[in-house]
C-alpha positions in Angstrom: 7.1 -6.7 40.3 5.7 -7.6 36.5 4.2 -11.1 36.1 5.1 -12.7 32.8 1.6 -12.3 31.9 1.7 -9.0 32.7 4.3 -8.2 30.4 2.5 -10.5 27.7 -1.1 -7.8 27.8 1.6 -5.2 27.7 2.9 -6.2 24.2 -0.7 -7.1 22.9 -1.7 -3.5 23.8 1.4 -2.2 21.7 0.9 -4.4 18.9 -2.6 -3.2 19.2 -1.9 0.6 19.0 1.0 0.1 16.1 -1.7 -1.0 14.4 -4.5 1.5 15.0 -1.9 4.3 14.0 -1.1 3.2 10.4 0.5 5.8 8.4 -1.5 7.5 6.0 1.2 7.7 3.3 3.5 4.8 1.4 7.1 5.2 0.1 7.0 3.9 -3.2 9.1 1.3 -1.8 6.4 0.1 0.5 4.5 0.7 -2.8 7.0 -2.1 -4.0 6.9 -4.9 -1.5 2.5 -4.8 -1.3 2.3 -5.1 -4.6 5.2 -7.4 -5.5 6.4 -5.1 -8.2 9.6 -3.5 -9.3 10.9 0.0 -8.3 10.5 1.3 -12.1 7.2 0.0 -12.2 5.9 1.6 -9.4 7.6 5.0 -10.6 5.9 4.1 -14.1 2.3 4.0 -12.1 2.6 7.4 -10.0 4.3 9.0 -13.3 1.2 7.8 -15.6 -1.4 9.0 -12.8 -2.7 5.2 -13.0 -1.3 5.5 -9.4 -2.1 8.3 -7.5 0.5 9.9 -5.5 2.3 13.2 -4.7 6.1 14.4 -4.7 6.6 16.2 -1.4 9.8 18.1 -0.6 12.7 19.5 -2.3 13.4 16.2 -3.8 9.9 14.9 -5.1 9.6 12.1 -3.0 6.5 10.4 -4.1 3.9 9.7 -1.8 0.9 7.5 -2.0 -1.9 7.5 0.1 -3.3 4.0 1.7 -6.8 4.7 0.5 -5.5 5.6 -2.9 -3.4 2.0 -3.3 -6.5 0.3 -2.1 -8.6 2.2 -4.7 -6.0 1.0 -7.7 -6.2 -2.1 -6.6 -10.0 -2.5 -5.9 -9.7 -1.2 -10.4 -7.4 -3.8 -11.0 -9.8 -6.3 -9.9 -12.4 -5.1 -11.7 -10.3 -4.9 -14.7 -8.9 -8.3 -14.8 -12.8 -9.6 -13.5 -13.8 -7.5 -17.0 -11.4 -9.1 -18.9 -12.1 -12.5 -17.8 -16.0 -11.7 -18.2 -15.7 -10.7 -22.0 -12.9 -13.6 -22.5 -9.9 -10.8 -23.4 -6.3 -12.3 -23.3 -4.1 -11.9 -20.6 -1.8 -9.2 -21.1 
């Protein structure tokens, strides 16, 4: 018979694995909710290549990859730290 602390380790090793097994690609409405940004805007980033992504399927569902949203965002920061640095105006 399961302890309540048995059950407890069980969820802690789930929760564990959930997150070891990321997925490797974003909907562009997870795309959406990480960056706090609007559906069109996140279409306007993949579209411009300022994003990377891919369309997959029949339908041309885009795609991004987790390393590539961490890479645009790692250049936004250095963007906006450049901007700051040479006293630019926000935009």
């Amino acid at each position: 018979m399961s302890t309540g602390r048995d059950a407890s380790a069980d969820v802690s090793s789930i929760q564990c694995q959930t997150r070891s097994m990321e997925q490797r690609f974003l909907s562009l409405a997870d795309v959406t909710e990480i960056l706090q940004i609007t559906m069109s805007q996140a279409r306007a980033l993949v579209r411009t290549g300022e994003l990377r992504g891919i369309q997959i399927g029949g339908k041309g569902v885009w795609r991004v990859e987790n390393s590539e949203l961490e890479a645009y965002i790692e250049r936004m920061y250095a963007r906006t730290a450049e901007r700051l640095h040479t006293g630019e105006p926000d935009q």
